[in-house]
mmCIF file of the N, C-alpha and C atoms, coordinates in Angstrom:
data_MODEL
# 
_entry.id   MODEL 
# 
loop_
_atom_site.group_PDB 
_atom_site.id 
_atom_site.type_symbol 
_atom_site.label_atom_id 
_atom_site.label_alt_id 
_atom_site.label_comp_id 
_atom_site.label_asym_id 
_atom_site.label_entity_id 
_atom_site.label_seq_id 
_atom_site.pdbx_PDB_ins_code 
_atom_site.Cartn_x 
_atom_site.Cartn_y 
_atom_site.Cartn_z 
_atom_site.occupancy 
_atom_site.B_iso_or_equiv 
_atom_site.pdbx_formal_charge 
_atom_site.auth_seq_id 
_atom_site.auth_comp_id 
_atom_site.auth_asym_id 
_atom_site.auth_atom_id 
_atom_site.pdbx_PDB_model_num 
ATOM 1   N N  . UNK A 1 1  ? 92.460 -70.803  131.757 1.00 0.00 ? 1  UNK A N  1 
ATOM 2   C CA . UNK A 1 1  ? 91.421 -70.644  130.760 1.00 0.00 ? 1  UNK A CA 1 
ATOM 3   C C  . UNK A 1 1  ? 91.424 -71.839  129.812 1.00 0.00 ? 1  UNK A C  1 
ATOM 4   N N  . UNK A 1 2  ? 90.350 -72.204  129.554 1.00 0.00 ? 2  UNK A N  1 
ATOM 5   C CA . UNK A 1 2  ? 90.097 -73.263  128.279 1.00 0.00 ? 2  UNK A CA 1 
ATOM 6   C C  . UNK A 1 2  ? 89.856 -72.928  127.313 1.00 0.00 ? 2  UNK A C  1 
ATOM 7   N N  . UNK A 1 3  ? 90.061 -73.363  126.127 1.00 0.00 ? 3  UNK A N  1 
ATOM 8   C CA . UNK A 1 3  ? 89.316 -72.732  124.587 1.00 0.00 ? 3  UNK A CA 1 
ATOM 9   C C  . UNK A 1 3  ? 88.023 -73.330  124.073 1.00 0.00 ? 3  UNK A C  1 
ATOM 10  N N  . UNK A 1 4  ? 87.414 -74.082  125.266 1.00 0.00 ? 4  UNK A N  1 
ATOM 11  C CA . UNK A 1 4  ? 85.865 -74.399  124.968 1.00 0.00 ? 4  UNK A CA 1 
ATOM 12  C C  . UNK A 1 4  ? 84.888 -73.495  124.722 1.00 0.00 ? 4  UNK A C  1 
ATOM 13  N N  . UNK A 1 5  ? 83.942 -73.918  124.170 1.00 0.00 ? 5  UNK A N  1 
ATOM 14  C CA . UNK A 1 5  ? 83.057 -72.490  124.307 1.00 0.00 ? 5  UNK A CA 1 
ATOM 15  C C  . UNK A 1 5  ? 82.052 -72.542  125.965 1.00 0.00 ? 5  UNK A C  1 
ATOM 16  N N  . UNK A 1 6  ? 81.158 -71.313  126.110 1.00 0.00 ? 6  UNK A N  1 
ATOM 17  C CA . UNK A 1 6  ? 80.642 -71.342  127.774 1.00 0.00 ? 6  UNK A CA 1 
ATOM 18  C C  . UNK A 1 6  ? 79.370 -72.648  127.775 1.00 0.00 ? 6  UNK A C  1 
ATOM 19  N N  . UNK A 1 7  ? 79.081 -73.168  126.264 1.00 0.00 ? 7  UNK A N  1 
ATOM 20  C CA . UNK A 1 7  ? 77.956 -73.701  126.856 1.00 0.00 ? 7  UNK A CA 1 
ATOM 21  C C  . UNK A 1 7  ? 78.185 -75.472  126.891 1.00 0.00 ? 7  UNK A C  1 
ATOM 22  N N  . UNK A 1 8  ? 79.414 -75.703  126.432 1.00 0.00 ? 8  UNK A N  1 
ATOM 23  C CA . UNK A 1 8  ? 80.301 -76.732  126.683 1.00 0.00 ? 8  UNK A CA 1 
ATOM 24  C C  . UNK A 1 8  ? 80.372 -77.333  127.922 1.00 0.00 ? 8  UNK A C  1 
ATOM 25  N N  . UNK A 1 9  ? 79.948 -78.456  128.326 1.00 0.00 ? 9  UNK A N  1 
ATOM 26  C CA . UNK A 1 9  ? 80.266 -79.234  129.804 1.00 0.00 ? 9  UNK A CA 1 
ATOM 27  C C  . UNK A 1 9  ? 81.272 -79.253  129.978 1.00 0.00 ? 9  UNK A C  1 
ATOM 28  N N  . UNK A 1 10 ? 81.460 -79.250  130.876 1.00 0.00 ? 10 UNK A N  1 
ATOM 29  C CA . UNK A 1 10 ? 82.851 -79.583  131.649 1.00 0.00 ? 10 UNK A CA 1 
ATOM 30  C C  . UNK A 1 10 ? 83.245 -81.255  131.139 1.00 0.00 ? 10 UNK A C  1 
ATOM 31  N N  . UNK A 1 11 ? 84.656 -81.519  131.432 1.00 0.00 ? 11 UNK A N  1 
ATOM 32  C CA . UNK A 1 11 ? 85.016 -82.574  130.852 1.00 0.00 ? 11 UNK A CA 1 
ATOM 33  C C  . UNK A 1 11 ? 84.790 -83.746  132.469 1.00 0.00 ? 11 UNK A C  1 
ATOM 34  N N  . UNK A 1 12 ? 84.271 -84.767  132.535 1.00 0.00 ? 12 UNK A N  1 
ATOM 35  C CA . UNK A 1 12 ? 83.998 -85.410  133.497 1.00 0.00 ? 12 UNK A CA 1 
ATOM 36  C C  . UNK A 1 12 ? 84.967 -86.886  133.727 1.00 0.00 ? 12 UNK A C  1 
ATOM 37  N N  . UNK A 1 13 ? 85.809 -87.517  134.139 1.00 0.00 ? 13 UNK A N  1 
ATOM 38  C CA . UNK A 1 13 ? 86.556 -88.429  134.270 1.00 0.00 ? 13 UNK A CA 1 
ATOM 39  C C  . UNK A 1 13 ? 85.673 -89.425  135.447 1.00 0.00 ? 13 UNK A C  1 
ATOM 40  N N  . UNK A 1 14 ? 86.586 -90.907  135.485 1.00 0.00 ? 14 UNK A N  1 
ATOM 41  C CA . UNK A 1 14 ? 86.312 -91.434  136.784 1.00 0.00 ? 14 UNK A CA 1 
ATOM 42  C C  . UNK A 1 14 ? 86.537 -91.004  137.659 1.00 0.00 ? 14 UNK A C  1 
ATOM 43  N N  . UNK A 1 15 ? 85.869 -91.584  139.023 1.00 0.00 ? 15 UNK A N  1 
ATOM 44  C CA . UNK A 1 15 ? 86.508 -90.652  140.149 1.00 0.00 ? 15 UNK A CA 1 
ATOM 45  C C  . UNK A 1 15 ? 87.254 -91.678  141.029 1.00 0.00 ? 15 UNK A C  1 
ATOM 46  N N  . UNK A 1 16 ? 88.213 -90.921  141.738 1.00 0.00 ? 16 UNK A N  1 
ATOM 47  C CA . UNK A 1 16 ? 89.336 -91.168  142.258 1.00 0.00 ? 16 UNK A CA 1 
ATOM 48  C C  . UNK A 1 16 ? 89.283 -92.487  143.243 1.00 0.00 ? 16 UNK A C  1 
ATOM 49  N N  . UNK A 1 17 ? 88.230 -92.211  143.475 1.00 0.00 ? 17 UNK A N  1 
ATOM 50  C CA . UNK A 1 17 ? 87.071 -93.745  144.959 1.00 0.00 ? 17 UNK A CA 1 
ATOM 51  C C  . UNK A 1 17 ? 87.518 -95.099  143.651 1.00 0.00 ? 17 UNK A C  1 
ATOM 52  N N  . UNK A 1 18 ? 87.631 -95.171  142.777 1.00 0.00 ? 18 UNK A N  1 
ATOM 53  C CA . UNK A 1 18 ? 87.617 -96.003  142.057 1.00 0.00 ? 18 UNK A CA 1 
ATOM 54  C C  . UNK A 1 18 ? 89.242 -97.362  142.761 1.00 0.00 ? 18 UNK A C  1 
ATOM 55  N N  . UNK A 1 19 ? 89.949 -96.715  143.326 1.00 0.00 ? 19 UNK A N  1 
ATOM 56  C CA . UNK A 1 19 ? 91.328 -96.792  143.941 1.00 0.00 ? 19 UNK A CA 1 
ATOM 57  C C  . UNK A 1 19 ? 91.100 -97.893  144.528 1.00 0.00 ? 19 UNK A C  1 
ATOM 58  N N  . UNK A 1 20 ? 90.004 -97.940  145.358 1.00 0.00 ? 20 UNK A N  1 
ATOM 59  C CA . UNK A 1 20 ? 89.513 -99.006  146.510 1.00 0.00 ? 20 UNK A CA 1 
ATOM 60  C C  . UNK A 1 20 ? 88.921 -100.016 145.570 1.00 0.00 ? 20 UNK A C  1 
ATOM 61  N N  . UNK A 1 21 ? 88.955 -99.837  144.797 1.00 0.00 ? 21 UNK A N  1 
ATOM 62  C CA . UNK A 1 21 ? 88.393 -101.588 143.984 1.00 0.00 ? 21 UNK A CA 1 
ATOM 63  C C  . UNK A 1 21 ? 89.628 -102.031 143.404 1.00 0.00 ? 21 UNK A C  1 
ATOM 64  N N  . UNK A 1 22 ? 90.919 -101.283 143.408 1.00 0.00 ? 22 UNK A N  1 
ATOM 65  C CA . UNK A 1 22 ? 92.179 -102.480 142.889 1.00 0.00 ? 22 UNK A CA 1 
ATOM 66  C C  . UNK A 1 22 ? 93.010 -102.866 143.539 1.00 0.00 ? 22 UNK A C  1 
ATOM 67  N N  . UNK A 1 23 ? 92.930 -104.322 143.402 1.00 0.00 ? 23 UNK A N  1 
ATOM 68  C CA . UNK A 1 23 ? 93.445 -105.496 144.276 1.00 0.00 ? 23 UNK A CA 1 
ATOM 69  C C  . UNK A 1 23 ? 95.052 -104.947 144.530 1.00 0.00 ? 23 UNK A C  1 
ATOM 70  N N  . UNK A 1 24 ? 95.506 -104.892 146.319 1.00 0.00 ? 24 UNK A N  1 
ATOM 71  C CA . UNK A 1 24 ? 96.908 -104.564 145.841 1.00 0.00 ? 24 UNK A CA 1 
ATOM 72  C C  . UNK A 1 24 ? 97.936 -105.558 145.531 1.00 0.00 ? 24 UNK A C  1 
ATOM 73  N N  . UNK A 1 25 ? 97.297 -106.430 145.544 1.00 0.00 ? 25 UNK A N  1 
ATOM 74  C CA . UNK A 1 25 ? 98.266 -107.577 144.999 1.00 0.00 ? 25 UNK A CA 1 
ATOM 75  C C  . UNK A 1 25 ? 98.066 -107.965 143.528 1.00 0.00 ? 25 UNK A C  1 
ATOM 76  N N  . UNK A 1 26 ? 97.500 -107.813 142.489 1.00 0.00 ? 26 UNK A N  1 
ATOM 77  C CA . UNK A 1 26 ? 97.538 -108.207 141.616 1.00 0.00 ? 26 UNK A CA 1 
ATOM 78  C C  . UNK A 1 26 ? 97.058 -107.185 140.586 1.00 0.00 ? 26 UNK A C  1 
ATOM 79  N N  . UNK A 1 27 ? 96.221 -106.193 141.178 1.00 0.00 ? 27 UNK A N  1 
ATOM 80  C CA . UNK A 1 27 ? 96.143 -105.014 140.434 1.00 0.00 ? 27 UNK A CA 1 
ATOM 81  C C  . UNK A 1 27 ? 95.102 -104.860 139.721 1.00 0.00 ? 27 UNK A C  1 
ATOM 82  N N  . UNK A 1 28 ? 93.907 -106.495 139.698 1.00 0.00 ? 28 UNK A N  1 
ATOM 83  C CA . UNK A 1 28 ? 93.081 -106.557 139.287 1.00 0.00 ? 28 UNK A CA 1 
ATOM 84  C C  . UNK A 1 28 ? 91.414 -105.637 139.702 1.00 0.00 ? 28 UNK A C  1 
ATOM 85  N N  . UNK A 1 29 ? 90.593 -105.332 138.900 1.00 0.00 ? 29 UNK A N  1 
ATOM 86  C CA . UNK A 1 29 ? 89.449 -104.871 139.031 1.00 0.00 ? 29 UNK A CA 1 
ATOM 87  C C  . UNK A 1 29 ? 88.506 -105.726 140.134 1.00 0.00 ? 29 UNK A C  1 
ATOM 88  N N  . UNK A 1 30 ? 88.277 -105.373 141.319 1.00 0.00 ? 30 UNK A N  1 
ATOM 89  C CA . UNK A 1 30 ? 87.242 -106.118 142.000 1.00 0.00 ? 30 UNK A CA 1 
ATOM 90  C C  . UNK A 1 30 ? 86.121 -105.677 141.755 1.00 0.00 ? 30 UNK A C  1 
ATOM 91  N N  . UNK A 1 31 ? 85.155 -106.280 140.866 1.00 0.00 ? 31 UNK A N  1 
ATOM 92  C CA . UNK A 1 31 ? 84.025 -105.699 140.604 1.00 0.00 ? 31 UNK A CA 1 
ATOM 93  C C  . UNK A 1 31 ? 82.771 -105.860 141.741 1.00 0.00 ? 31 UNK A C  1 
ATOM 94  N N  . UNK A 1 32 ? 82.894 -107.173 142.197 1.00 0.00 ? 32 UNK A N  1 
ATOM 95  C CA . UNK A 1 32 ? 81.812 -107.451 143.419 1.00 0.00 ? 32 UNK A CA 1 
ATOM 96  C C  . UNK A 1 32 ? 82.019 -106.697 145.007 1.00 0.00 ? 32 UNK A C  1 
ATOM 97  N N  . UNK A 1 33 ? 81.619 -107.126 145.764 1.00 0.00 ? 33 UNK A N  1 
ATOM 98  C CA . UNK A 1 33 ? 81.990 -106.542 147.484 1.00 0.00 ? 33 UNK A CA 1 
ATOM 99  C C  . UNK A 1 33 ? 83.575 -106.626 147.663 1.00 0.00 ? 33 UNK A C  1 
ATOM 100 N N  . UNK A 1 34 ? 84.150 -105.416 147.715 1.00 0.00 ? 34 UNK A N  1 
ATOM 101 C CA . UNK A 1 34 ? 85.790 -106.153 147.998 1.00 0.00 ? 34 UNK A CA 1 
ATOM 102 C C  . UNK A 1 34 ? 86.057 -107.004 149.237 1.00 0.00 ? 34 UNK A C  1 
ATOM 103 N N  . UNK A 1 35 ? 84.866 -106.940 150.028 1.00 0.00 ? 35 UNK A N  1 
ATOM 104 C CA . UNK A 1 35 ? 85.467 -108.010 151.310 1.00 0.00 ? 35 UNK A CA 1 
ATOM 105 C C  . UNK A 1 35 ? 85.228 -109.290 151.235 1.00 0.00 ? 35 UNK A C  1 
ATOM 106 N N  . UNK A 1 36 ? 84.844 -109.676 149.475 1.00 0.00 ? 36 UNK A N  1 
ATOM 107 C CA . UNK A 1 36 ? 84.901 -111.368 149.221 1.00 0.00 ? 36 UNK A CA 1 
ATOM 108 C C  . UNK A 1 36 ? 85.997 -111.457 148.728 1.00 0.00 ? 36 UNK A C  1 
ATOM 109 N N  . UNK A 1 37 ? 86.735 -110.178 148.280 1.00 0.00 ? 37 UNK A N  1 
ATOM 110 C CA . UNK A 1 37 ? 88.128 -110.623 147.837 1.00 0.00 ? 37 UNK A CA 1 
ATOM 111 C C  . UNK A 1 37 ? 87.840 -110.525 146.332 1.00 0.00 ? 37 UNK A C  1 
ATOM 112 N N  . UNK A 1 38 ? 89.823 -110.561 145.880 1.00 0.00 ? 38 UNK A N  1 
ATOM 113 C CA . UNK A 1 38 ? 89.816 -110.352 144.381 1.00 0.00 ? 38 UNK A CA 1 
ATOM 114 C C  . UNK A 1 38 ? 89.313 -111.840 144.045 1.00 0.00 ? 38 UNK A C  1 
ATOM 115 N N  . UNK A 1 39 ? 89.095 -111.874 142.698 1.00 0.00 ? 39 UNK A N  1 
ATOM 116 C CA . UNK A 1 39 ? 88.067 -112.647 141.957 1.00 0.00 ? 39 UNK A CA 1 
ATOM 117 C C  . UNK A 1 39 ? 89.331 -113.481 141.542 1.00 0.00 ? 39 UNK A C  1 
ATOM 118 N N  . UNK A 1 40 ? 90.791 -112.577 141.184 1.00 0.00 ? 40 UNK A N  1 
ATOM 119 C CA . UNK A 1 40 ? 91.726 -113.709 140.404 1.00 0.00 ? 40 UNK A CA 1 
ATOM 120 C C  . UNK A 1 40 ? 92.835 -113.888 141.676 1.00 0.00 ? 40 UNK A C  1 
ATOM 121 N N  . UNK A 1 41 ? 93.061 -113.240 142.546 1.00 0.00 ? 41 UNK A N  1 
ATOM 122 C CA . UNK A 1 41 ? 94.018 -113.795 143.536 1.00 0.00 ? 41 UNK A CA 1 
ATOM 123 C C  . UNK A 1 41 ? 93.536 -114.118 144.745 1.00 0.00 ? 41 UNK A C  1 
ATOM 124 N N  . UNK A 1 42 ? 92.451 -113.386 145.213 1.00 0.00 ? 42 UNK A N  1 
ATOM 125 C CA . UNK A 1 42 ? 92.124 -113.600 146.409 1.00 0.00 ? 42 UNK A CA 1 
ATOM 126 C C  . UNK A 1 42 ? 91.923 -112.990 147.498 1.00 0.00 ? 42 UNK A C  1 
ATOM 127 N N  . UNK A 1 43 ? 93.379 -112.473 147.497 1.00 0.00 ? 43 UNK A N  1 
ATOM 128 C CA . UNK A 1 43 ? 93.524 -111.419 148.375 1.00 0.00 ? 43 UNK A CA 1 
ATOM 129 C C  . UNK A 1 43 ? 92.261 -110.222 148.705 1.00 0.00 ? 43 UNK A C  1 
ATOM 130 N N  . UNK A 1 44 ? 92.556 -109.941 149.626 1.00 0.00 ? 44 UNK A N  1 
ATOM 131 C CA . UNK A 1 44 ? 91.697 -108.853 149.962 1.00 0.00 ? 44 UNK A CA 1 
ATOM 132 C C  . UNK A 1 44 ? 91.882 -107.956 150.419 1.00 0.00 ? 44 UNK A C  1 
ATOM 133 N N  . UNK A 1 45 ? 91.479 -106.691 150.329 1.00 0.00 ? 45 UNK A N  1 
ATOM 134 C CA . UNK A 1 45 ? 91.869 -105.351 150.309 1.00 0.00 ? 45 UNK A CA 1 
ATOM 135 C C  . UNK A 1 45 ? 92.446 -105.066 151.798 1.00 0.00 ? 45 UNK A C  1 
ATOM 136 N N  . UNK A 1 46 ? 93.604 -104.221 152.417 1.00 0.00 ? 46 UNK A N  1 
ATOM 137 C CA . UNK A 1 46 ? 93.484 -104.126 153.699 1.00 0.00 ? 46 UNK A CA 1 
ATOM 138 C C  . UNK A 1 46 ? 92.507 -102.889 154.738 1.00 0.00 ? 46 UNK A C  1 
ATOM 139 N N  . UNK A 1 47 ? 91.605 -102.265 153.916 1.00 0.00 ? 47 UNK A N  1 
ATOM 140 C CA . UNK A 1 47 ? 90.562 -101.659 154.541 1.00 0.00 ? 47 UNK A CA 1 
ATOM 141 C C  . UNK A 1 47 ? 89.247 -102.769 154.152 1.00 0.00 ? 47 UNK A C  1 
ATOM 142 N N  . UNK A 1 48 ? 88.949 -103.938 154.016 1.00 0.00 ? 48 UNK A N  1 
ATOM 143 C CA . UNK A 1 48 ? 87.879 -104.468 154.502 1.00 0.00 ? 48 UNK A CA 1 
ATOM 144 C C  . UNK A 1 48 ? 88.442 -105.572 155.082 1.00 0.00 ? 48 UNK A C  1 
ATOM 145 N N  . UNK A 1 49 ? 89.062 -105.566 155.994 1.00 0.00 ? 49 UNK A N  1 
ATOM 146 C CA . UNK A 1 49 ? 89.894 -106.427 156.998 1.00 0.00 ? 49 UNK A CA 1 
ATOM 147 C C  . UNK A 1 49 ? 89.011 -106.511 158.511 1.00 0.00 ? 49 UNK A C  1 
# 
């Protein structure tokens, strides 16, 4: 149970898909296509391989 009241939204976060945009090498945000690679290392993700 919550102590919200019923006409209260639900609380909404990012969602979890968000995972696949950080670089695993550097940990950085890939904001563009991840299969151009991170923006500060390079690397590229190993699901757009």
């Amino acid at each position: 149970m919550t102590d919200r009241a019923p006409d209260e939204p639900d609380e909404i976060g990012d969602p979890v898909c968000w995972l696949s945009r950080v670089c695993p090498e550097c940990g950085a945000f890939i904001t563009g296509d991840p299969a151009d690679g991170c923006p500060r290392c390079g690397a590229i993700p190993d699901d757009e391989r």
